[in-house]
C-alpha atoms as a printed R data frame, in Angstrom:
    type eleno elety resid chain resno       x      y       z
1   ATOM     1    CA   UNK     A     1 -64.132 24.548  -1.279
2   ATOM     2    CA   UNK     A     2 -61.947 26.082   1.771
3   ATOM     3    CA   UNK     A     3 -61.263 30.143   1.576
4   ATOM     4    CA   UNK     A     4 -57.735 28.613   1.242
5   ATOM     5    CA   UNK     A     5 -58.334 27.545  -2.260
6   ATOM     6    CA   UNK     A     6 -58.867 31.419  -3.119
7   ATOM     7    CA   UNK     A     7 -56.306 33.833  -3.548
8   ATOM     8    CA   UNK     A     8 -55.952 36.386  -1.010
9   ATOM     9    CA   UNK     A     9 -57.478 39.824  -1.759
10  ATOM    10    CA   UNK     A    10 -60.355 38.503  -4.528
11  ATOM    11    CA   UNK     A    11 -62.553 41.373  -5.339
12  ATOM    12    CA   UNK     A    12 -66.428 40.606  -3.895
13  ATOM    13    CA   UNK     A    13 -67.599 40.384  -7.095
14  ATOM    14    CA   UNK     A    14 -65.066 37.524  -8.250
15  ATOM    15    CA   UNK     A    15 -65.802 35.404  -4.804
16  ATOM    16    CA   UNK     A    16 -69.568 35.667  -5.914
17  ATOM    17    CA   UNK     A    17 -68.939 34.315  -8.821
18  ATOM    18    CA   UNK     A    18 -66.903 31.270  -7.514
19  ATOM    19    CA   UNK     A    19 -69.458 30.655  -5.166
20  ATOM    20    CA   UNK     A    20 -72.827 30.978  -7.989
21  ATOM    21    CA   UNK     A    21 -70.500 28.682 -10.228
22  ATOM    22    CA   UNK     A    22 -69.732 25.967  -6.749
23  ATOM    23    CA   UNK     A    23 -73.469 26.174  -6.537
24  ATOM    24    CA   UNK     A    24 -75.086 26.343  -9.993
25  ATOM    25    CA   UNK     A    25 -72.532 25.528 -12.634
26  ATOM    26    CA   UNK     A    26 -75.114 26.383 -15.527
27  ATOM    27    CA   UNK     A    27 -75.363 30.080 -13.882
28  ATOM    28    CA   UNK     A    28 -71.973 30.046 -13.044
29  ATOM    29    CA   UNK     A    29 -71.067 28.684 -16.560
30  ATOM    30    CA   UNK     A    30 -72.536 32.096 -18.841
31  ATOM    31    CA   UNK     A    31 -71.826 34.929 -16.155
32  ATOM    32    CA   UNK     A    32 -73.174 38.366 -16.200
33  ATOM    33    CA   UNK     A    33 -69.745 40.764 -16.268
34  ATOM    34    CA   UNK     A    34 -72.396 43.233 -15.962
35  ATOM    35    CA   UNK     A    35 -71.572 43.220 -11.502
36  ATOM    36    CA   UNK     A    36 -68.043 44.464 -13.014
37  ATOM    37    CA   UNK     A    37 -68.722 46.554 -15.652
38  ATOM    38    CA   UNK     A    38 -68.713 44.182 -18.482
39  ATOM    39    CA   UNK     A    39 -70.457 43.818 -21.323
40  ATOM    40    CA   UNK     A    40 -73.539 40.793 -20.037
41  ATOM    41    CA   UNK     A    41 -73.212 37.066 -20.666
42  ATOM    42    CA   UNK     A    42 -70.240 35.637 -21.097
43  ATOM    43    CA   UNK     A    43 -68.360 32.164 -21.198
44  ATOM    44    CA   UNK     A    44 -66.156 31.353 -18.077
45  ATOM    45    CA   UNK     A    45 -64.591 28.492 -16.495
46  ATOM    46    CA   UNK     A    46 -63.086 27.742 -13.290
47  ATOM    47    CA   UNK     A    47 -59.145 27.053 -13.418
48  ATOM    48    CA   UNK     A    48 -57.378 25.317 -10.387
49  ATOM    49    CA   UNK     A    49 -53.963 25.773 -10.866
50  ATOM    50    CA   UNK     A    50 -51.127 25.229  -7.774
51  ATOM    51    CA   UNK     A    51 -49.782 27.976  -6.156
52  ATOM    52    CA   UNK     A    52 -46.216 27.971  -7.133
53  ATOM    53    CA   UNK     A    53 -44.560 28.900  -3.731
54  ATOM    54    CA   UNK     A    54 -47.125 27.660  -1.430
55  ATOM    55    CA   UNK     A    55 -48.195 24.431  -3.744
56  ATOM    56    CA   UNK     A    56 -52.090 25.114  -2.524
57  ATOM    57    CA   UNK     A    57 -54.934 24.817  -4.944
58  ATOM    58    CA   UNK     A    58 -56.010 28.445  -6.308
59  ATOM    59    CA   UNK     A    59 -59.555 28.485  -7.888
60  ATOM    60    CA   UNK     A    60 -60.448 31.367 -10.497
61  ATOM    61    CA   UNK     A    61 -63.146 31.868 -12.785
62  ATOM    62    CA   UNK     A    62 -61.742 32.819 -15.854
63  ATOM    63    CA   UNK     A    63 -63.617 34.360 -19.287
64  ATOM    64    CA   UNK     A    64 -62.707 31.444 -22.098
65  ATOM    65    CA   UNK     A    65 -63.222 30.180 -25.480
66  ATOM    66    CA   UNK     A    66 -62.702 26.848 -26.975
67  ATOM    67    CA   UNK     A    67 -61.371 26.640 -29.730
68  ATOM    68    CA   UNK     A    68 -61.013 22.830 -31.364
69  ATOM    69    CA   UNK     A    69 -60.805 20.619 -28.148
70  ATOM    70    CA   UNK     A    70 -59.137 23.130 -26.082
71  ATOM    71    CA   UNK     A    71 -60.102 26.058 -24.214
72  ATOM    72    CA   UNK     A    72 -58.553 29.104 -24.144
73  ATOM    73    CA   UNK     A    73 -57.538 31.737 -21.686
74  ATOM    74    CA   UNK     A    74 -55.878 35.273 -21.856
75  ATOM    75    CA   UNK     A    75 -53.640 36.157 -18.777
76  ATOM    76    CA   UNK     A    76 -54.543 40.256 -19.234
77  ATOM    77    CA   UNK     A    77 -55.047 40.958 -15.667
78  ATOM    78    CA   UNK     A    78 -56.722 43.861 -16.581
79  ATOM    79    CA   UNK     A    79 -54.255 45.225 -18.400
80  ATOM    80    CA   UNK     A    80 -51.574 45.938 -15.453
81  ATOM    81    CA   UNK     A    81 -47.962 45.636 -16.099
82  ATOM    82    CA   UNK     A    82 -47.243 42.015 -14.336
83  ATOM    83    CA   UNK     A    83 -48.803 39.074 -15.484
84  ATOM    84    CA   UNK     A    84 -51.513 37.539 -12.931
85  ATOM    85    CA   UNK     A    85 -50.654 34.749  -9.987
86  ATOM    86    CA   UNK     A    86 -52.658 32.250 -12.262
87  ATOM    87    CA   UNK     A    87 -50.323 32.760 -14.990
88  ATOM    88    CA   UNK     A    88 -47.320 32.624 -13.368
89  ATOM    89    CA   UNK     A    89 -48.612 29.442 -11.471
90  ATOM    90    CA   UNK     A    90 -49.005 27.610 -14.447
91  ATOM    91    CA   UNK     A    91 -45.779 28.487 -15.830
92  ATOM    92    CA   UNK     A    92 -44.089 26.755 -12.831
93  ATOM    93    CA   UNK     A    93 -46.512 24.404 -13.071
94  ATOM    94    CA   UNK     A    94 -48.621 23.715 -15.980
95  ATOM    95    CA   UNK     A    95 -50.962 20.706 -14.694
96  ATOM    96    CA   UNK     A    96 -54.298 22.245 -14.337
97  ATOM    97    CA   UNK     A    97 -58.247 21.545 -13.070
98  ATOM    98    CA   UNK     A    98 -60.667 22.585 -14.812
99  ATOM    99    CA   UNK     A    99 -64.526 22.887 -14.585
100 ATOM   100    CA   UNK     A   100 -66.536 24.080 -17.798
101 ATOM   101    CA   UNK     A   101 -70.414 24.458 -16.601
102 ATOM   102    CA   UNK     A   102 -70.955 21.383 -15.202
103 ATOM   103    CA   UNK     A   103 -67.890 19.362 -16.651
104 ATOM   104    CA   UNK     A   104 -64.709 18.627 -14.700
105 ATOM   105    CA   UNK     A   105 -61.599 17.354 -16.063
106 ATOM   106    CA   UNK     A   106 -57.330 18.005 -16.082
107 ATOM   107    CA   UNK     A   107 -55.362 19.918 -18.599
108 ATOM   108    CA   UNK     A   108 -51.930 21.076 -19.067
109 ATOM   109    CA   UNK     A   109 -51.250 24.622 -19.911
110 ATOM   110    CA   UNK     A   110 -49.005 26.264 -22.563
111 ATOM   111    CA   UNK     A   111 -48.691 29.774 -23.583
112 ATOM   112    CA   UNK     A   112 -49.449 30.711 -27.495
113 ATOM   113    CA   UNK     A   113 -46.377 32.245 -29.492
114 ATOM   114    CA   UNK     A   114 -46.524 33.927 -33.156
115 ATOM   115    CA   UNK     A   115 -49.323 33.220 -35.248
116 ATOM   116    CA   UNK     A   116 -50.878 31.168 -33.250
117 ATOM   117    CA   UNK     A   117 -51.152 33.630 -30.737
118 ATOM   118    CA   UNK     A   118 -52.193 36.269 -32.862
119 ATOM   119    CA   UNK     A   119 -55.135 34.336 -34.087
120 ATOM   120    CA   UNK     A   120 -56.411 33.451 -30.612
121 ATOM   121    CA   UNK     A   121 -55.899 36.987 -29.380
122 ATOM   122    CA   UNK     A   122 -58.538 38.411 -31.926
123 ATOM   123    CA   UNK     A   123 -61.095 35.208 -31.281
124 ATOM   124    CA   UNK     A   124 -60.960 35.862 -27.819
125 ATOM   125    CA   UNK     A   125 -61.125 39.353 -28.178
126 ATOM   126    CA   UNK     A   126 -64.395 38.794 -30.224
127 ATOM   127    CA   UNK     A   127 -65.839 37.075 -27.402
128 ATOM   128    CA   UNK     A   128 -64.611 39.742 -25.077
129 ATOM   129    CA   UNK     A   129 -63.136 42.998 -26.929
130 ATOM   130    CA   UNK     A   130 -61.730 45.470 -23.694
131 ATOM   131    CA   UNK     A   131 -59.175 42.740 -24.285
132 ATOM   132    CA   UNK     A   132 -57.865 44.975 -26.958
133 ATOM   133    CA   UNK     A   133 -57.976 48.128 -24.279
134 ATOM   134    CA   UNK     A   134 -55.887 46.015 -21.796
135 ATOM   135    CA   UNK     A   135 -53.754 45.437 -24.531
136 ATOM   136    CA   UNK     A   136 -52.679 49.238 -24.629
137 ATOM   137    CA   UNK     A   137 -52.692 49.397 -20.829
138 ATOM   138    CA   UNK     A   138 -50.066 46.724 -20.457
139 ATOM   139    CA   UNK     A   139 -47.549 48.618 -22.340
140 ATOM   140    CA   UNK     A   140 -44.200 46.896 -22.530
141 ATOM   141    CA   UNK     A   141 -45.811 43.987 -21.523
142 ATOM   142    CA   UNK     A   142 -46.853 41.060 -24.055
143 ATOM   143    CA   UNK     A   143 -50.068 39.744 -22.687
144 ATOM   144    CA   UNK     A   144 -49.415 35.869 -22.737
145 ATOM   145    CA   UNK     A   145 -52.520 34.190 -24.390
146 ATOM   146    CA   UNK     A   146 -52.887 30.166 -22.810
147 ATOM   147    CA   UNK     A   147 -54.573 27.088 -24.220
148 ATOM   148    CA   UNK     A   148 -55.563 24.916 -21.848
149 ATOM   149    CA   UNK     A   149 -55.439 21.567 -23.639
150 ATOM   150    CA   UNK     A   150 -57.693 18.396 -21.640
151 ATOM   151    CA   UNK     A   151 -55.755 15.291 -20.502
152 ATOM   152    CA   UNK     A   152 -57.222 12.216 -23.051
């Protein structure tokens, strides 16, 4: 994978990661959030979405769960007031890549609304619960939750 593929100004930390899931999908698969002050072991994927104003592959690991057959994604960005590049990418574009440990396939993104949101916000906060802290940090701004649902 080029340094193209990776969005400018990635934290060390998140390149690493990239880089030990490239390698070692198993490892990459369950990482330790412990390098960024998580909480150990947890689920992640990659997601290639395009770039929506330079049409480039961008490559993130993201924290996910799946739920049924699809996985499932929350756009907190740490709780800042604008949603993350991902996100907006795959609102202009919602054709995705994805690679789950060692599995590869295409989805198509859609954000969760009402209950179904709801619901998925507290199972992925179980999995991951400062997702309820970004929450509060975002304010004004409704954290979009995204299933990520695999081509057939």
């Amino acid at each position: 994978m080029s340094e193209n593929n990776l969005p400018s100004a990635l934290p060390g930390w998140i390149k690493a990661h990239i880089d030990l899931y490239l390698e070692d999908p198993e490892k990459g698969h369950m990482w330790d959030s412990g390098v960024a002050g998580g909480p150990g072991p947890l689920p992640t994927l990659l997601l290639t979405s395009t770039g929506r104003s330079s049409g480039e592959p961008r490559l993130l690991p993201l924290i996910y769960k799946k739920v049924g057959d699809n996985y499932v994604i929350i756009a907190s960005k740490g709780g800042a007031p604008t949603h993350p590049a991902w996100y907006l990418n795959l609102v202009a574009n919602p054709g995705c890549a994805l690679q789950v440990g060692p599995d590869k396939m295409q989805a198509t993104a859609r954000t969760a609304e009402g209950d179904e949101r709801a619901d998925l916000w507290k199972q992925l906060a179980e999995v991951y619960p400062p997702y309820n802290d970004y929450k509060t940090a975002a304010g004004d701004r409704e954290i979009p939750v995204v299933v990520l649902e695999p081509s057939a």
